[in-house]
N, C-alpha and C positions, 0 to 999 in steps of 0.2 A: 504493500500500500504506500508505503512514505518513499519509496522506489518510484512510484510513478507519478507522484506528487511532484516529487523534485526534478524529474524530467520536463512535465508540465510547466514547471514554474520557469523554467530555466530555457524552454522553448517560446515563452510568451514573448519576450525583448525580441527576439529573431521574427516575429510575427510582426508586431508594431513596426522593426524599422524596414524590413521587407513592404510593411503598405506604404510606409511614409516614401520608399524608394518608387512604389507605384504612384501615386500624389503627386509627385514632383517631374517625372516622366509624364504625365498627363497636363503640367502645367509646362513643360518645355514642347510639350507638341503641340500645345495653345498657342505659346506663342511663336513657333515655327510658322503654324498655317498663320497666324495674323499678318506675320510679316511678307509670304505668300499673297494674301489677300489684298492688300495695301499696294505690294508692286503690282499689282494684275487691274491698277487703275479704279478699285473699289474703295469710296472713303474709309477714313480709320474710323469715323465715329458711326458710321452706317453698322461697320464688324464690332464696332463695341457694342453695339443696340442689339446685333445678334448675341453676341454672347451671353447678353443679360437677359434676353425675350427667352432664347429657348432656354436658357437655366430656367425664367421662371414657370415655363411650361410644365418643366420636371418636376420641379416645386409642387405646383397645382396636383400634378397624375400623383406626386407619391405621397401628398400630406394631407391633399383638399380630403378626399372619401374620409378617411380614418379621423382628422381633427377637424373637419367642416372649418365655416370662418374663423376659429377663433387663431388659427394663422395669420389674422390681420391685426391682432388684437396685442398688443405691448405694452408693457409694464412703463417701457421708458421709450415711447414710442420718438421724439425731441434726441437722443442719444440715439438710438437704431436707424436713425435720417441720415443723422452727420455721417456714423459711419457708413452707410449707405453711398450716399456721397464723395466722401474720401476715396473708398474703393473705385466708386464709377472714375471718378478726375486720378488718379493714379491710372487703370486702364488705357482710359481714354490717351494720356500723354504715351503711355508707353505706344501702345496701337502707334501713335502718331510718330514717334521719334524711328518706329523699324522702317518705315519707308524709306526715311535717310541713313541710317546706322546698322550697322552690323549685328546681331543678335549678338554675340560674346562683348560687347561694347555694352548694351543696354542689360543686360544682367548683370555684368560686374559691378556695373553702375547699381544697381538694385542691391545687392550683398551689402551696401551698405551701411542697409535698414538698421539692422540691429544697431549700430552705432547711432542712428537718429531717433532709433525710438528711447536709447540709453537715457539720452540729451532730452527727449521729447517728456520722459518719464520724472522731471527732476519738475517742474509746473505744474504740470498735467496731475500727476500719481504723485506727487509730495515724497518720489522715494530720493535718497540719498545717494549719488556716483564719488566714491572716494577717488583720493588722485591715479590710484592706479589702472582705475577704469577710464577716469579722462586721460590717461595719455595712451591706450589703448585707440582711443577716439580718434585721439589726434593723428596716431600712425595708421589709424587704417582710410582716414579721409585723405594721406599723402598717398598711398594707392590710388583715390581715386584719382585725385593730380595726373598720377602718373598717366593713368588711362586717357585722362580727357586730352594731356598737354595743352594748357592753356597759354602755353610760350612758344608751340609749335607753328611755325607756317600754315601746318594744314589744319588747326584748329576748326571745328565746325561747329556754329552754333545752334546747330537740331542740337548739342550735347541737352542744352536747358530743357529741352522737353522730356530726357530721360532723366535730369535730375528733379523735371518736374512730376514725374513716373514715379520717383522715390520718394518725394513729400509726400503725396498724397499715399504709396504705401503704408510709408512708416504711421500718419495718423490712424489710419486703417488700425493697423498693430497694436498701437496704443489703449483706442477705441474698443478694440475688441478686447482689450483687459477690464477697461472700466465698465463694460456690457455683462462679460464672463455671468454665467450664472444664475441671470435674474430671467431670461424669456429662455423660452425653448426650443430647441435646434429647428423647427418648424418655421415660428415665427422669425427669428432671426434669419431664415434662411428666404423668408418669402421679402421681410425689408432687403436682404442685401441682391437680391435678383428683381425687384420688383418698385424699387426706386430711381436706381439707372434706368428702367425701361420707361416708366411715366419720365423722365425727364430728355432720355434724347427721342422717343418716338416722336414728336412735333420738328422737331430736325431733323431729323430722319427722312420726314418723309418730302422734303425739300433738296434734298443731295442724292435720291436716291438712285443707284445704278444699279440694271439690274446683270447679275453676274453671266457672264457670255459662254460655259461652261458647266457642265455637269460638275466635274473636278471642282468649281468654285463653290456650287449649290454646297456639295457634301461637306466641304472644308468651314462653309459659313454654320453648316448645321453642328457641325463636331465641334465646332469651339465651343458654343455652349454647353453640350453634354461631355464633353469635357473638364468646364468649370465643375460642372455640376459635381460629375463625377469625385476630381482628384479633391475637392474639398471633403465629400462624403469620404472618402478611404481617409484621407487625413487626420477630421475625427474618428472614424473608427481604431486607427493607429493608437491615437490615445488611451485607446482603453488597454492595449497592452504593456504597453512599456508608459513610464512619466515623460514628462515633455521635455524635461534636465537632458534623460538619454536620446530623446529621437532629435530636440535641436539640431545639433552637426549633420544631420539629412541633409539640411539644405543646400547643403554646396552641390552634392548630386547633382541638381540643376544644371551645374556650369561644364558637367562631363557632358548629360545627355545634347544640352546647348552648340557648344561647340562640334558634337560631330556630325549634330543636322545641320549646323552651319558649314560645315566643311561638303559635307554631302551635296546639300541638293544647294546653296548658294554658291559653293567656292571660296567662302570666306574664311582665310585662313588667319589666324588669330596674330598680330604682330608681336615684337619680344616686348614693347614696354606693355602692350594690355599682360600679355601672363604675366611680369613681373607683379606689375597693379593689383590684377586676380588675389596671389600667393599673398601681396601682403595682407589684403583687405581681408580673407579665408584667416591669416593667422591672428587678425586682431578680432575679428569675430570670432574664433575657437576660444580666444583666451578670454574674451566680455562676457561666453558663456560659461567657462570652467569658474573663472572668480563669481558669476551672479549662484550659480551653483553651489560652491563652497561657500559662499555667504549663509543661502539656504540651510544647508547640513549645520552651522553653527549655529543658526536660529533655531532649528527643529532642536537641537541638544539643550539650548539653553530653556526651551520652552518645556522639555521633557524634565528637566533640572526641577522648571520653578514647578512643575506638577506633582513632582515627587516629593519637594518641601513641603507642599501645603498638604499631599497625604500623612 
């Protein structure tokens, strides 16, 4: 019996970061087709309207029958907008910035979220970054330097749209700390696919192309269920392994990234982006080992003050 317990237990982590490996491959073929989509002369906000229509389609088939309206219904409906919003204007810039940029360019750029949401958390979440986390900050925003070279000749200023891709992530991230909890993966799931959609369907349908391809049709329909999908595996992730261990998945992203990009664009990655990449990768591995070990010192000290007062 305690033989197969302990198999179990010990197979569960290999489970969680196996979906979180799935999750992020579904979000690197998201935005593969976007950027597909975009050069193939289809607006980026048309493809971002898709991706949030047919997520919330999925929404409706898998949550309407079982929870009827009350999917509409939010405890902090004012909070599930903003981040609603945030996610769509992150999107949106990203969509917009792969037309001109390289995938491995707009994901580096993105990696480094965790460094703004660090910064983001210090107003916002009233938590406390000691100095060794800001100079963590500090080195892995010089990555992204490196990547953008804003002293180079060929500097281009689509970069602002992927760093405007990252702002509105990292609130997104934030957001969804200060949300955690209080509505139900439902609800949550119906604001974040179904706020983008009321907001650019009236533009949408002013810009609209309609796609000159089969190939197109299925690529605009995949992105959503796509969304849909790698966020559902995501949370499911969670429930095997803690979020401390599955964090470091993310980078995954910049493997699968790069060899769709090599693949079907050609775009081969330059020495200062990997340089960039590695460092932005090492200062994010280490913002999450220190918020990590912070954790485990709090969880002792809180087991500490529980056992004094038994």
């Amino acid at each position: 019996m305690s033989s197969v317990t302990s198999k179990t237990e010990n197979a569960t982590p290999t489970v969680g970061l196996s979906l979180m490996l799935i999750a992020f491959l579904c979000f690197a073929i998201m935005d593969t087709s976007a950027k597909w989509l975009v050069m193939a002369a289809i607006p980026s906000l048309q493809v971002a309207f898709l991706r949030y229509f047919v997520h919330l389609l999925w929404v409706l088939i898998l949550y309407l029958p079982r929870n009827g309206f009350s999917i509409t219904q939010s405890k902090i409906p004012k909070l599930q907008i903003l981040r609603a919003v945030l996610l769509f204007s992150g999107t949106a810039f990203n969509f917009t910035a792969l037309k001109y940029l390289p995938l491995t360019t707009t994901v580096a750029i993105f990696f480094a979220a965790p460094m703004v949401v660090c910064l983001l958390s210090i107003p916002i979440l009233k938590e406390r970054v000691g100095l060794k986390r800001f100079a963590a900050i500090f080195v892995g925003f010089i990555g992204v330097l490196i990547i953008v070279e804003p002293w180079g000749e060929t500097f281009d200023y689509h970069i602002f749209l992927a760093v405007g891709a990252l702002l509105g992530a990292s609130g997104y991230f934030v957001m969804s700390r200060v949300v955690a909890g209080i509505d139900s993966n439902a609800v949550t799931q119906f604001y974040c696919a179904g706020i983008p959609t009321l907001i650019l369907a009236p533009i949408v349908l002013s810009i609209w192309e309609w796609p000159d391809s089969s190939l197109n049709w299925g690529l605009l329909i995949l992105i959503g269920s796509l969304g849909m999908l790698g966020h559902s595996v995501l949370t499911l992730a969670h429930r095997y392994a803690e979020a401390s261990v599955l964090a470091p998945t993310v980078y995954s992203q910049i493997i699968y990234i790069t060899l769709f990009s090599w693949i079907i664009f050609n775009d081969v990655p330059t020495v200062s982006t990997a340089i960039g990449i590695g460092i932005i990768i090492a200062s994010g591995v280490y913002i999450w080992w220190r918020e990590r070990e912070l954790q485990i010192q709090r969880d002792l000290a809180l087991d500490a003050a529980v056992h004094i007062v038994r």
